[in-house]
Backbone of each chain as ProteinMPNN parsed JSONL, in Angstrom:
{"seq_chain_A": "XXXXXXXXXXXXXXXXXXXXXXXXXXXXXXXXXXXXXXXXXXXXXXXXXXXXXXXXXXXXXXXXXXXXXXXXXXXXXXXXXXXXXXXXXXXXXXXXXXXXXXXXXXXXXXXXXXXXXXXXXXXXXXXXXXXXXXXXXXXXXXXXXXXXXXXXXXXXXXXXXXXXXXX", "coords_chain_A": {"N_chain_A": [[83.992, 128.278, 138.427], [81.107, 127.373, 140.145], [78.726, 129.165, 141.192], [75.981, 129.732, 144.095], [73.236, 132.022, 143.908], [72.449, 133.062, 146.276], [74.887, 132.708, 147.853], [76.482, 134.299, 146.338], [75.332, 136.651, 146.853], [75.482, 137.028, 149.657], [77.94, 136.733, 150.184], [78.711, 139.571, 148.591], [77.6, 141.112, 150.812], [79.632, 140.593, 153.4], [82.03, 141.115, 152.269], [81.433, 143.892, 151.232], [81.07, 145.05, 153.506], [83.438, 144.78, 154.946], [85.211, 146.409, 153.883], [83.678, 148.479, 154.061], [84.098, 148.671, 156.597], [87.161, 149.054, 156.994], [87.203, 151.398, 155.994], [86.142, 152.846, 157.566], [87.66, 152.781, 160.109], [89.987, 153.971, 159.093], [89.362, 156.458, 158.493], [88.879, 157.523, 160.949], [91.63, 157.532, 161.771], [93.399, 158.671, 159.775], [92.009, 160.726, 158.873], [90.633, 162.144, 161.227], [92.709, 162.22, 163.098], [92.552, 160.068, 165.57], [94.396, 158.364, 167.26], [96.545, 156.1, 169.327], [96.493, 157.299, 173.176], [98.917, 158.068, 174.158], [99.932, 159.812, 172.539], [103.053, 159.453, 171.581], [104.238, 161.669, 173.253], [107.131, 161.643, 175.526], [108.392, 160.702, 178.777], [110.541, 161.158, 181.949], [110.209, 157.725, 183.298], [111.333, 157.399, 185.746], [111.753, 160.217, 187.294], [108.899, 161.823, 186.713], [108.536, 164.482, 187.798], [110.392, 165.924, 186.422], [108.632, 167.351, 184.429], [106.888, 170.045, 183.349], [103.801, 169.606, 184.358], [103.84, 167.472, 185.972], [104.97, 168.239, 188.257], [104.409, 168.048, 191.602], [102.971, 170.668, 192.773], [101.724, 171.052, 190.583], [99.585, 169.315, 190.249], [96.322, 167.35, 189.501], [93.049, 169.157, 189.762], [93.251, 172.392, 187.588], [92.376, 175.459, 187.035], [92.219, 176.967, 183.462], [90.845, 178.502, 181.627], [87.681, 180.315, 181.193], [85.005, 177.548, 181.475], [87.093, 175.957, 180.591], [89.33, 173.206, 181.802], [92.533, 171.743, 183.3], [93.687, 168.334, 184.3], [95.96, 167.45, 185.94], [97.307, 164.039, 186.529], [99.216, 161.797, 188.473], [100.267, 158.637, 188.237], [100.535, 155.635, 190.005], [101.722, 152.517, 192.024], [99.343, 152.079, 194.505], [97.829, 154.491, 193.925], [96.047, 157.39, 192.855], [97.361, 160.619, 192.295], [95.722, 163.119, 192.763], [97.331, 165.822, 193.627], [97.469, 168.303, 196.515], [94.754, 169.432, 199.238], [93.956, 172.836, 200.257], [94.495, 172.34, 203.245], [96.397, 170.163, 203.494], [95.764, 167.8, 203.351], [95.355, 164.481, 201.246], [93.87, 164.796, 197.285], [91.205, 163.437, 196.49], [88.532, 163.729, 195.141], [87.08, 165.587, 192.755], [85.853, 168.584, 191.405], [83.89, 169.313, 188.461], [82.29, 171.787, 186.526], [79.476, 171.474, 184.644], [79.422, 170.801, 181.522], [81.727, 171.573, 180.533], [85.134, 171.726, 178.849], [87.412, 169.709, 179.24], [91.21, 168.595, 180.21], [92.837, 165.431, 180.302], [95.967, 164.682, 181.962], [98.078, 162.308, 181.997], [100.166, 160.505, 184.003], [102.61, 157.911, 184.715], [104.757, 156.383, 187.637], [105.644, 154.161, 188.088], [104.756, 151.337, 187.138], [102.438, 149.67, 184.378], [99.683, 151.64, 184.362], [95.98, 152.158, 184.359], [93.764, 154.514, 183.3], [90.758, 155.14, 184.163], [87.426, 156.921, 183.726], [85.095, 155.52, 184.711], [81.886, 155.116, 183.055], [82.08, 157.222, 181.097], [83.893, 158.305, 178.087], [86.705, 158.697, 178.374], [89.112, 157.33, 178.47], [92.29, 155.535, 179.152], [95.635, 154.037, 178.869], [98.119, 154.125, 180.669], [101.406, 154.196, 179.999], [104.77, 153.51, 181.355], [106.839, 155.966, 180.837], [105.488, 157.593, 178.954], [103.506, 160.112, 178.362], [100.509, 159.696, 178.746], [97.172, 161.84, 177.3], [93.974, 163.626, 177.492], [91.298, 165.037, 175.651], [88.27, 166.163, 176.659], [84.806, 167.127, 176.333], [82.678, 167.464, 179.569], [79.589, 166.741, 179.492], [77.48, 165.184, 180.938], [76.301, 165.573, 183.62], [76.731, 164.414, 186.717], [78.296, 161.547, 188.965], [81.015, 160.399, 188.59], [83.174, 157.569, 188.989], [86.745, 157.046, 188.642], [88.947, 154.377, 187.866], [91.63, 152.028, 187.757], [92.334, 150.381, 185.092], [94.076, 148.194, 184.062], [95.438, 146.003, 185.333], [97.481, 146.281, 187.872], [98.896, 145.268, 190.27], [98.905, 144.153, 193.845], [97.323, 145.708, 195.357], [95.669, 146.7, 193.329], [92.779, 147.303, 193.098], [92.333, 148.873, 195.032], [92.753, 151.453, 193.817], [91.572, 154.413, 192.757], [89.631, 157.093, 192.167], [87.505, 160.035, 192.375], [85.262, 161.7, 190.198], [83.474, 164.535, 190.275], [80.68, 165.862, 188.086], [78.698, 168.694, 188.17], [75.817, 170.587, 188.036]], "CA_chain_A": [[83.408, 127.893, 139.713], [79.631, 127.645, 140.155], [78.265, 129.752, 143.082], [74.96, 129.771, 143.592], [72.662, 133.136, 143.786], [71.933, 133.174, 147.688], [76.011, 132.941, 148.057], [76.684, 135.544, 145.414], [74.701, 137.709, 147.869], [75.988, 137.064, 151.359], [79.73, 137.065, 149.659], [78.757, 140.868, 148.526], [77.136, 141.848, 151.852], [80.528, 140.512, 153.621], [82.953, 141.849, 151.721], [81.408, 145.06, 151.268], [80.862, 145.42, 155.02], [84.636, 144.449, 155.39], [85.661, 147.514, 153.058], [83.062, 150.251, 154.936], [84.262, 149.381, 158.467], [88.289, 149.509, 156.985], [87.471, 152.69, 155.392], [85.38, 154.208, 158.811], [89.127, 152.811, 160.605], [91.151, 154.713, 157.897], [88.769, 158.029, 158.243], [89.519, 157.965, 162.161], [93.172, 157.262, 162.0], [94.083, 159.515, 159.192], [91.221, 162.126, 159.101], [90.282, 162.701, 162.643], [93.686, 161.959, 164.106], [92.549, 158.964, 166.112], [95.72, 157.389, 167.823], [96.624, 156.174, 170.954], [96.724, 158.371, 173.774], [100.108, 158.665, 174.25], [100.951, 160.747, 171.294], [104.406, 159.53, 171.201], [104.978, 162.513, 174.131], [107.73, 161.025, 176.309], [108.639, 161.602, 179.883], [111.921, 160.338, 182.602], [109.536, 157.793, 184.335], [111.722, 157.272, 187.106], [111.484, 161.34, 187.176], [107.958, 162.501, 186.277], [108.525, 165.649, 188.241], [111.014, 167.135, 185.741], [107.65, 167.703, 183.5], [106.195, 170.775, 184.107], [102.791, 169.095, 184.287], [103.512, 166.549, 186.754], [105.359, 169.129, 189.207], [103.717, 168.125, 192.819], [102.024, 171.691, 192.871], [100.536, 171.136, 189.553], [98.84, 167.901, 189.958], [94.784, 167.7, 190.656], [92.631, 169.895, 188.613], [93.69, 173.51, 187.242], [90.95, 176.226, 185.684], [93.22, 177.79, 182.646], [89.749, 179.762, 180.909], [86.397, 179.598, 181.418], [84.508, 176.324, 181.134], [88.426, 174.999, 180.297], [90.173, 173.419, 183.02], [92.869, 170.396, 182.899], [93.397, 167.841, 185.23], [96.889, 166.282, 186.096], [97.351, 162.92, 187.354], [100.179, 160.972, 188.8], [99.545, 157.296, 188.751], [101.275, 154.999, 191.045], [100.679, 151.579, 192.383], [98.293, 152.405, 194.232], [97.126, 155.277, 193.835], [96.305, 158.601, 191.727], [98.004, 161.504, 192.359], [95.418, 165.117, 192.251], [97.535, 167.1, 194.369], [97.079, 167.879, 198.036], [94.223, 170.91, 199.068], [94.751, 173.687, 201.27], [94.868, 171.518, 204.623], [97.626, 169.234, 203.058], [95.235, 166.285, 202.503], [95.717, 164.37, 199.394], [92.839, 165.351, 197.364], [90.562, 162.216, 195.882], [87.467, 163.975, 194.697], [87.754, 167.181, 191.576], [84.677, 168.85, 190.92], [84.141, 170.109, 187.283], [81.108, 172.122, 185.974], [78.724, 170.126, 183.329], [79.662, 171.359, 179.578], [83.269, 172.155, 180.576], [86.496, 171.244, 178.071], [88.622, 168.999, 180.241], [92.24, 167.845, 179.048], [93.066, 164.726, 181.185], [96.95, 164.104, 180.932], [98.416, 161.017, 182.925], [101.524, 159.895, 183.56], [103.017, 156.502, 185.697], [105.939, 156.275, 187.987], [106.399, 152.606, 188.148], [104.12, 149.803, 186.007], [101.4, 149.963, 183.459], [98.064, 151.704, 184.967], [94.843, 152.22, 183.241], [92.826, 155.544, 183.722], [88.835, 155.105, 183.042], [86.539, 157.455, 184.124], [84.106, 155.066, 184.295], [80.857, 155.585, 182.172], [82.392, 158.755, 179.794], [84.711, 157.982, 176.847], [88.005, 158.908, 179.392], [89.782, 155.505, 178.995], [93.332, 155.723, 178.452], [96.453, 153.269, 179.262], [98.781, 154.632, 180.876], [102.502, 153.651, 180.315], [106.29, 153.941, 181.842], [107.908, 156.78, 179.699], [104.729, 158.276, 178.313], [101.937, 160.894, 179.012], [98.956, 160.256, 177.781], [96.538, 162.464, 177.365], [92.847, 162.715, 176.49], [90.61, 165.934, 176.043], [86.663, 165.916, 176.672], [83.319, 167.213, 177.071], [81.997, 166.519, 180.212], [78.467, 167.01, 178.912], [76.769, 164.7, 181.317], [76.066, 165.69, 185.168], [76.94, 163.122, 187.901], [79.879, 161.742, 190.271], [81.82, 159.167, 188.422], [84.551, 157.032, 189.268], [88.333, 156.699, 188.466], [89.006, 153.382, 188.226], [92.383, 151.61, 187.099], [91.436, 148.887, 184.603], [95.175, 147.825, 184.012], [95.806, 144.983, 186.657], [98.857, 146.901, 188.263], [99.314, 144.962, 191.388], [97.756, 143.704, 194.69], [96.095, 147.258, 195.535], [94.802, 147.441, 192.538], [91.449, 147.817, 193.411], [92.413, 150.273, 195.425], [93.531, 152.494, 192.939], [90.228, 155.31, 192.905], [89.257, 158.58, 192.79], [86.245, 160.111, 192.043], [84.651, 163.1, 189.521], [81.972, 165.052, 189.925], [80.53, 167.017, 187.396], [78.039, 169.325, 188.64], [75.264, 171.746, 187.274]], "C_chain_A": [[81.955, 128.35, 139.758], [79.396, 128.103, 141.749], [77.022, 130.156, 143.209], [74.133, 131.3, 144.452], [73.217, 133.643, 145.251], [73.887, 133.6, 148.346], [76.832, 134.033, 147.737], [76.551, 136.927, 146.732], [75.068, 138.183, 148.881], [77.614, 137.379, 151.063], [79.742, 138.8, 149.496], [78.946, 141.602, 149.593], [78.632, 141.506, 152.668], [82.008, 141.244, 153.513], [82.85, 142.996, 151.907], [81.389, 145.846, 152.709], [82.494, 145.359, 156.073], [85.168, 145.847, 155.081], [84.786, 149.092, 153.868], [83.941, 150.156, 156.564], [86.158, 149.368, 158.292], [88.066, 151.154, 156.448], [87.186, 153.35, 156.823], [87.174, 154.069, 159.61], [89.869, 153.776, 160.115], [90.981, 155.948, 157.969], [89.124, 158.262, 159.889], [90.672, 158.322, 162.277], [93.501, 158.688, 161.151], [93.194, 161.114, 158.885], [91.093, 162.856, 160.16], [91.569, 162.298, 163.292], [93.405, 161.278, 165.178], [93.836, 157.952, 166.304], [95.501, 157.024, 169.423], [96.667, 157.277, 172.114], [97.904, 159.017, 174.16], [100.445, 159.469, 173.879], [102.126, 160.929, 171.011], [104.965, 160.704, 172.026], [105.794, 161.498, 175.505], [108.122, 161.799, 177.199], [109.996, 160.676, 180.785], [110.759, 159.084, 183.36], [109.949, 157.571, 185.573], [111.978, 159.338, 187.538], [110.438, 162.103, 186.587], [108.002, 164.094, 185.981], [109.208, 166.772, 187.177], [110.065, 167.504, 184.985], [106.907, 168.482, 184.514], [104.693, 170.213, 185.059], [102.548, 168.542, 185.301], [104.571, 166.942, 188.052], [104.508, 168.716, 190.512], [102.53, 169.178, 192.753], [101.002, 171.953, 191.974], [99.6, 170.214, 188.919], [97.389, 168.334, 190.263], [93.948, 169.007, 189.275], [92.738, 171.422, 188.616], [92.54, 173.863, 185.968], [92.233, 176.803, 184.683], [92.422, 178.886, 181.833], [88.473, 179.396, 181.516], [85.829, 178.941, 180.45], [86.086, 175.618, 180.56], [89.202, 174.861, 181.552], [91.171, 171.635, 182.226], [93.552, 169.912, 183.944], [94.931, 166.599, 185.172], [97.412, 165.473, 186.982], [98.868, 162.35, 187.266], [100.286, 159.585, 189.522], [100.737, 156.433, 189.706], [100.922, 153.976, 191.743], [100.994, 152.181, 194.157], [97.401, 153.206, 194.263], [97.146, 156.496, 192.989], [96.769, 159.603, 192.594], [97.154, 162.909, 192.376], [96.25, 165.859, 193.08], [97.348, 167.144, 196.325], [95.995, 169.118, 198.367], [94.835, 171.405, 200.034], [95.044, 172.905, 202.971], [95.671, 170.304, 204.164], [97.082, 167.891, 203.017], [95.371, 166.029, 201.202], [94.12, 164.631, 198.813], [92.314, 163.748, 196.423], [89.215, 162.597, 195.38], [87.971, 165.543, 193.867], [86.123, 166.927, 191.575], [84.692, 170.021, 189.546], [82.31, 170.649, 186.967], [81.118, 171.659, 185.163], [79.498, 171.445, 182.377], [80.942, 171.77, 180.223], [84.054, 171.441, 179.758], [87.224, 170.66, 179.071], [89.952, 168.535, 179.975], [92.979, 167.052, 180.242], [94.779, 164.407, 180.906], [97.427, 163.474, 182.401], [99.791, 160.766, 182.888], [101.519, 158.592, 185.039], [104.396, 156.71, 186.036], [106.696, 155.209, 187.943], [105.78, 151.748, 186.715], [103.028, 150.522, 185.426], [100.178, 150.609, 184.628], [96.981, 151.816, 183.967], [93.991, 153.774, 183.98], [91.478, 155.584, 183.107], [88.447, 156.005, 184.26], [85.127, 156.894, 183.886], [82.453, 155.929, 183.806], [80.96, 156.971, 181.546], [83.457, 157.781, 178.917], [86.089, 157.927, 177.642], [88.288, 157.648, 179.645], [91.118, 155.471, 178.275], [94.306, 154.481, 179.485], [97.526, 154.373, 179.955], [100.381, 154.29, 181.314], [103.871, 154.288, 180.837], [106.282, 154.763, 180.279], [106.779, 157.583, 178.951], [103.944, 159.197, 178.689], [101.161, 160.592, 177.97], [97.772, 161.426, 178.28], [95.441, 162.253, 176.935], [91.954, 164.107, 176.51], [89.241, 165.511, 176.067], [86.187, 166.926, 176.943], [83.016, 166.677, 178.005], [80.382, 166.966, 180.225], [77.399, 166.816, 180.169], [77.146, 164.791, 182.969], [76.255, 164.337, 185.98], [77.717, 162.494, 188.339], [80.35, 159.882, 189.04], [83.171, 158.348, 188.838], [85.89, 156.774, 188.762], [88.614, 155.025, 188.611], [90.383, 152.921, 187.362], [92.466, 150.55, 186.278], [92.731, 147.901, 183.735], [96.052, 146.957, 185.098], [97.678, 145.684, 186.619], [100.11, 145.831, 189.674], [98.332, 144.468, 192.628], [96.405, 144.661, 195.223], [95.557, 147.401, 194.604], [93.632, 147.619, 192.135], [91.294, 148.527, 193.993], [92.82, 151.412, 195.246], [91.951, 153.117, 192.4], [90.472, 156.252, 193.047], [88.021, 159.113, 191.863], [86.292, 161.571, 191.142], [83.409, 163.671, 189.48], [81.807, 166.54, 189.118], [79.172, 167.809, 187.979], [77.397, 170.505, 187.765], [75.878, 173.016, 187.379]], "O_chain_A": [[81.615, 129.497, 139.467], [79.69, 127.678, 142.866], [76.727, 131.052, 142.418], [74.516, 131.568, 145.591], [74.163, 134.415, 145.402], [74.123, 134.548, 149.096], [77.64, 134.609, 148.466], [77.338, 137.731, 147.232], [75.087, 139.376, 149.186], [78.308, 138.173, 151.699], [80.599, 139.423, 150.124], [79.835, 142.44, 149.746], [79.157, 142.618, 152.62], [82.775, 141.723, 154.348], [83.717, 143.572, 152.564], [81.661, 147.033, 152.89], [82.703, 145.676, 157.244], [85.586, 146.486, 156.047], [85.181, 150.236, 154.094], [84.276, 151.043, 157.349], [86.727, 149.645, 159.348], [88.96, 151.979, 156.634], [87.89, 154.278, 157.222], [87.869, 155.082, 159.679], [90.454, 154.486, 160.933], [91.886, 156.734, 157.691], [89.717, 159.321, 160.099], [90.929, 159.383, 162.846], [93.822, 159.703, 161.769], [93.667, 162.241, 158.736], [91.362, 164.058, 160.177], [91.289, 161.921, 164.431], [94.01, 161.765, 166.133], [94.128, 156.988, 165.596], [94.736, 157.413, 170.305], [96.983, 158.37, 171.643], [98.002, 160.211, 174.443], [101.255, 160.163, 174.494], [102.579, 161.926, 170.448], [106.13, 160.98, 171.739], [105.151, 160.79, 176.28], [108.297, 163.012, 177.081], [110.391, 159.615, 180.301], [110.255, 159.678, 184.313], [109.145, 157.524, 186.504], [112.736, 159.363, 188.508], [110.802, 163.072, 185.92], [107.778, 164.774, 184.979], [108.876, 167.948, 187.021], [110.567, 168.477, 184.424], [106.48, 168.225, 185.639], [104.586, 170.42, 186.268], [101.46, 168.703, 185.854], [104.959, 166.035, 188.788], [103.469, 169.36, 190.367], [101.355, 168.815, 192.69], [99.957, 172.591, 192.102], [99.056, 170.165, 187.816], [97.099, 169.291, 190.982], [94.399, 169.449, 188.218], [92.322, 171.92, 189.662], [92.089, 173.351, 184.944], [93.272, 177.076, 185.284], [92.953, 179.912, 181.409], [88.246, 178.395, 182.195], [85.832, 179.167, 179.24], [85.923, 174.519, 180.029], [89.647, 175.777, 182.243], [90.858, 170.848, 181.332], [94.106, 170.74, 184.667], [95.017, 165.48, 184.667], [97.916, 165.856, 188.038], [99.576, 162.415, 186.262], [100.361, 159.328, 190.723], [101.827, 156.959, 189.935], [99.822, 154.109, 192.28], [102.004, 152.508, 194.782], [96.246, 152.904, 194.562], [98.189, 156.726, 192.377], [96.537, 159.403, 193.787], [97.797, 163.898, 192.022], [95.663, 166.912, 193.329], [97.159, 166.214, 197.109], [96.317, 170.084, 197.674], [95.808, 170.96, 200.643], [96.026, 173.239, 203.634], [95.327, 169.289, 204.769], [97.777, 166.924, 202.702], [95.476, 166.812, 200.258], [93.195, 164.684, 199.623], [93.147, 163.103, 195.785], [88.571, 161.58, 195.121], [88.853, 166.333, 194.204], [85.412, 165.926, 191.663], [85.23, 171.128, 189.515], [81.33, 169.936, 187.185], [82.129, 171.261, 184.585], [79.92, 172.576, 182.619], [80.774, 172.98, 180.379], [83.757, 170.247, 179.818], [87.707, 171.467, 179.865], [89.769, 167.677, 179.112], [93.629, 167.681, 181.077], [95.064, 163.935, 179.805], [97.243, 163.933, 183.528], [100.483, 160.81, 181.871], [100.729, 158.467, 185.975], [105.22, 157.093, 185.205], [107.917, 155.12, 187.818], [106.294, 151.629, 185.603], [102.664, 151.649, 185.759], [99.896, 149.978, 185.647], [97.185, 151.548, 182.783], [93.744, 153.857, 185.183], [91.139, 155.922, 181.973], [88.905, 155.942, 185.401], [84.235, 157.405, 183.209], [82.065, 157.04, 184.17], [80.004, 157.746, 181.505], [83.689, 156.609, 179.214], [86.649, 156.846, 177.463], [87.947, 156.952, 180.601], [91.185, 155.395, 177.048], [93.884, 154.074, 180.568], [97.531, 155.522, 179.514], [100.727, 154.131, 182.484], [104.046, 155.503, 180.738], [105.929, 154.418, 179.151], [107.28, 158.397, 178.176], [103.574, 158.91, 179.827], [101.087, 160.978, 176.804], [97.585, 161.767, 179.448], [95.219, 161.282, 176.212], [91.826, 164.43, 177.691], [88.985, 164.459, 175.483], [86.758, 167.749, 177.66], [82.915, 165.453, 177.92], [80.061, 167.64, 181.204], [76.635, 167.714, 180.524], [78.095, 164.194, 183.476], [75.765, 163.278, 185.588], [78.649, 163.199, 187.952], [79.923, 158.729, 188.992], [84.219, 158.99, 188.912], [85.778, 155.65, 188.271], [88.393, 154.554, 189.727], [90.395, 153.378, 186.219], [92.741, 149.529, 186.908], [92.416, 147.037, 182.917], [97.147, 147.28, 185.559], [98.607, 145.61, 185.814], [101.322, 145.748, 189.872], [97.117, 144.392, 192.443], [95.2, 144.481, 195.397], [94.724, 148.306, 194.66], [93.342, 148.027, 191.01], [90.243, 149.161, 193.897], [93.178, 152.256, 196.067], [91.22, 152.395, 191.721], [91.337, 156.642, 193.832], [87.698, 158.606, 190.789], [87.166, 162.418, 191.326], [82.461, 163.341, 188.768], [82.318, 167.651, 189.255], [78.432, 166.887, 188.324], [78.041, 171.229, 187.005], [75.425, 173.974, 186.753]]}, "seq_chain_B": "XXXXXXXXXXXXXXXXXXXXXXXXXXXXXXXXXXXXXXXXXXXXX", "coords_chain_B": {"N_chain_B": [[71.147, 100.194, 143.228], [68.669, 101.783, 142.686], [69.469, 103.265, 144.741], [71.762, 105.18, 143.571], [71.067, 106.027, 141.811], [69.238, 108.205, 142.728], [71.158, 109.86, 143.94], [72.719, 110.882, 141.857], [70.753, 111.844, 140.745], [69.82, 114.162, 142.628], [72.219, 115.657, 142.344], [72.282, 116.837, 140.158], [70.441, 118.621, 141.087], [69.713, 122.525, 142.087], [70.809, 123.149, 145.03], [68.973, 123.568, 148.508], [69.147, 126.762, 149.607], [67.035, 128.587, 151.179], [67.252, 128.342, 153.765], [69.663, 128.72, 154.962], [70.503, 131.477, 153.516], [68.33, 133.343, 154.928], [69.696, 132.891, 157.798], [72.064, 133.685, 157.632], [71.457, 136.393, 156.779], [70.07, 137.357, 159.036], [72.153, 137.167, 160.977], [74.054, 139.005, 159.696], [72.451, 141.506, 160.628], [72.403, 141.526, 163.07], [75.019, 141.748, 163.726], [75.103, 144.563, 162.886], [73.193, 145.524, 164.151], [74.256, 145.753, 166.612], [76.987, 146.616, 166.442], [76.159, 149.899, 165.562], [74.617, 150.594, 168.246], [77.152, 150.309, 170.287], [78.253, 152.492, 168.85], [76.467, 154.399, 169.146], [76.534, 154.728, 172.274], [79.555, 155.056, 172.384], [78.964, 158.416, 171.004], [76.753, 158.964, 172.857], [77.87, 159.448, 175.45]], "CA_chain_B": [[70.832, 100.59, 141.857], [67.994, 102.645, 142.596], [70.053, 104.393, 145.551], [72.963, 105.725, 142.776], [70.219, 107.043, 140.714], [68.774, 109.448, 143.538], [72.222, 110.324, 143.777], [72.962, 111.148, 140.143], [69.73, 113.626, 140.517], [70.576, 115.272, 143.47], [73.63, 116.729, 142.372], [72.339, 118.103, 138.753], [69.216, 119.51, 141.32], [70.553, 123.194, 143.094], [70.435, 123.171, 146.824], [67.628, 124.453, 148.673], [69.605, 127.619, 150.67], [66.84, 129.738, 151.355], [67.343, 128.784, 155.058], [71.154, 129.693, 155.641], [70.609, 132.735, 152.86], [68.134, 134.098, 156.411], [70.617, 132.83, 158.894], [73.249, 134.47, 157.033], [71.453, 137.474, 156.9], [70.251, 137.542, 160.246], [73.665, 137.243, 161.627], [74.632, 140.447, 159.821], [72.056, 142.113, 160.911], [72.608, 141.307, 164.602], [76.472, 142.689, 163.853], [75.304, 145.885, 162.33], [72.92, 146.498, 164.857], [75.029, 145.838, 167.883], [77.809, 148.253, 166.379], [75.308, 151.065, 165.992], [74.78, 150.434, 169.832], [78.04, 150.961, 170.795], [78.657, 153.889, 168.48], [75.431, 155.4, 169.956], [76.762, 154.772, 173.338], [79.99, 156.276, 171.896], [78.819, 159.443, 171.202], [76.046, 159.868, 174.14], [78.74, 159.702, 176.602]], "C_chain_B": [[70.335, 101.828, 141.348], [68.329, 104.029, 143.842], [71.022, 105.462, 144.24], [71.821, 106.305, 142.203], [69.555, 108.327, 141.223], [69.899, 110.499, 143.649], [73.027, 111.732, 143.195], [71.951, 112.19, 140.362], [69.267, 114.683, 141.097], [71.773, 116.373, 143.124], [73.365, 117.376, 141.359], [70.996, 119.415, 139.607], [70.114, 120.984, 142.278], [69.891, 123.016, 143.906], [69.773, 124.056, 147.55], [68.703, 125.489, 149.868], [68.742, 128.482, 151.365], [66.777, 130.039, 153.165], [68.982, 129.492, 155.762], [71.076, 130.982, 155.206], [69.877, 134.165, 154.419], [68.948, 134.048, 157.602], [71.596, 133.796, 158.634], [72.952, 136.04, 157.546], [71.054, 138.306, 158.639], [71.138, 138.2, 161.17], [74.181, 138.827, 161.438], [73.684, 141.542, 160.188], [72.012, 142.428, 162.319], [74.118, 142.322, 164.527], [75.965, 144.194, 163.7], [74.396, 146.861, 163.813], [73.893, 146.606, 166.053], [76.063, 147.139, 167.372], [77.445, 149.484, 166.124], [74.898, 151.111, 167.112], [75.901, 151.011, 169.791], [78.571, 152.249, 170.105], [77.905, 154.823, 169.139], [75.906, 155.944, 171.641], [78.152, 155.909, 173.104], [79.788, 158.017, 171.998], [78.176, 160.262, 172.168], [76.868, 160.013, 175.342], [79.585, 160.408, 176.528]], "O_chain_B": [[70.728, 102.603, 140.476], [67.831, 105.151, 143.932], [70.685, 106.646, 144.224], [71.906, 107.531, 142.272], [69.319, 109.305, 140.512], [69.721, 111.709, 143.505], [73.539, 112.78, 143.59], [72.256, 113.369, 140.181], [68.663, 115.674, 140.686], [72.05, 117.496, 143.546], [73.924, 118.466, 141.231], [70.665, 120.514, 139.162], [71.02, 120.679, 143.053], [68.686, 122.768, 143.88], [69.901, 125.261, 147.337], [69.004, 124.956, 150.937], [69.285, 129.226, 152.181], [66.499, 131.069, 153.779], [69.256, 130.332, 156.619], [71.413, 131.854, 156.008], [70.394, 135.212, 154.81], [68.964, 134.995, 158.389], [71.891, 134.67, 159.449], [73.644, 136.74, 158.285], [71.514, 139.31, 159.182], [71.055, 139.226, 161.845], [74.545, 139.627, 162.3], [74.172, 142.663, 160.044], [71.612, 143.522, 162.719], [74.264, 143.381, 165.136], [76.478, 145.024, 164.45], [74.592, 147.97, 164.31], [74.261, 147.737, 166.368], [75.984, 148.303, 167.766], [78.277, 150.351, 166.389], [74.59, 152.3, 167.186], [75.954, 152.155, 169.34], [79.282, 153.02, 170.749], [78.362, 155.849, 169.642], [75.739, 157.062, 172.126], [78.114, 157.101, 173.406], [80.319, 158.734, 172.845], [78.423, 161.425, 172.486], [76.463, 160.755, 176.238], [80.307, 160.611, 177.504]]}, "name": "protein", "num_of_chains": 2, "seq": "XXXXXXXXXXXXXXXXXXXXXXXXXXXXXXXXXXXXXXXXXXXXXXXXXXXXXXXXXXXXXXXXXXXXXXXXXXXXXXXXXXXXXXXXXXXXXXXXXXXXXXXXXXXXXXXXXXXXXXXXXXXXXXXXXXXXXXXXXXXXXXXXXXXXXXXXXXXXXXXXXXXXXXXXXXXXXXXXXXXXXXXXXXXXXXXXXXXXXXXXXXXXXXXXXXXX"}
């Protein structure tokens, strides 16, 4: 088969560009432990509560060291779950200091939700029977939003809550 | 007569690529940069 130079060329650049971005896949997955967020940890979901985690009292965000705190949610159409504060309101705003370790872990009572913290990396699915989880840096100062990006239902634009990270 | 003969010396002539060989490359250069974008974005967030 005759192939002429210019083809030779673009066939290399192709190929070889096929082979770097399976290998960068291959170095996430099996080097850096890059998986879903789930991690294959399963929960009752018609019973969240029996998980320590997702206990009523221990929803909403919890300091465990300094600059480490972690932050558990209980999704639900339609709405998230932090907890309630001391005047028994539900709570819809967490405030975390900048550069803090965060470990976001989620769970659902009913249907699929989606947990994004819009504009940070914090974008996880969140299914029946699973917790996911997700740890971070929150490096970058300023109030972001919660948003569910998993069409759940008719509220589900009204499925919000907010983060602010703070100097 | 004289169409078949243009023909005939078209096909022993090679084909002028050097405009797809830039499209081509173009193209991957548009991919590579865009996914250095989103890796950048990636990591600054």
């Amino acid at each position: 088969m005759h192939l002429h130079k210019f083809e030779k060329i673009w066939l290399v650049c192709g190929i070889g560009s096929l082979v770097v971005f399976l290998f960068i896949v291959g170095y996430g997955a099996f080097w850096q432990g890059t998986h879903p967020q789930s991690h294959g940890v399963t929960i009752d979901p018609y019973n969240i509560e029996s998980n320590e985690a997702f206990k009523p009292e221990n929803l909403g965000l919890t300091k465990v060291d300094d600059d480490k705190y972690i932050v558990n949610i209980a999704a639900s159409a339609f709405n998230y779950d932090l907890g309630k504060d001391e005047e028994g309101n539900a709570v819809k705003t967490i405030r975390i200091p900048k550069g803090s370790t965060v470990l976001f872990q989620a769970a659902t009572k009913d249907v699929v939700h989606g947990f994004h913290v819009a504009g940070t990396n914090v974008n996880m699915m969140v299914e029946p029977g699973y917790v996911s989880s997700l740890e971070t840096v929150m490096d970058n100062a300023g109030t972001y939003t919660i948003v569910c990006n998993e069409y759940c239902g008719v509220g589900h634009h009204m499925m919000y809550a907010t983060v602010e990270v703070y100097e | 007569m004289r169409k078949r003969k243009d023909h005939q010396a078209s096909e022993n002539e090679k084909p002028n690529l050097i405009g797809t060989f830039i499209s081509v490359m173009l193209l991957g250069a548009f991919i590579i940069i865009t996914w250095f974008g989103a890796y950048a974005l990636f990591i600054s967030r």
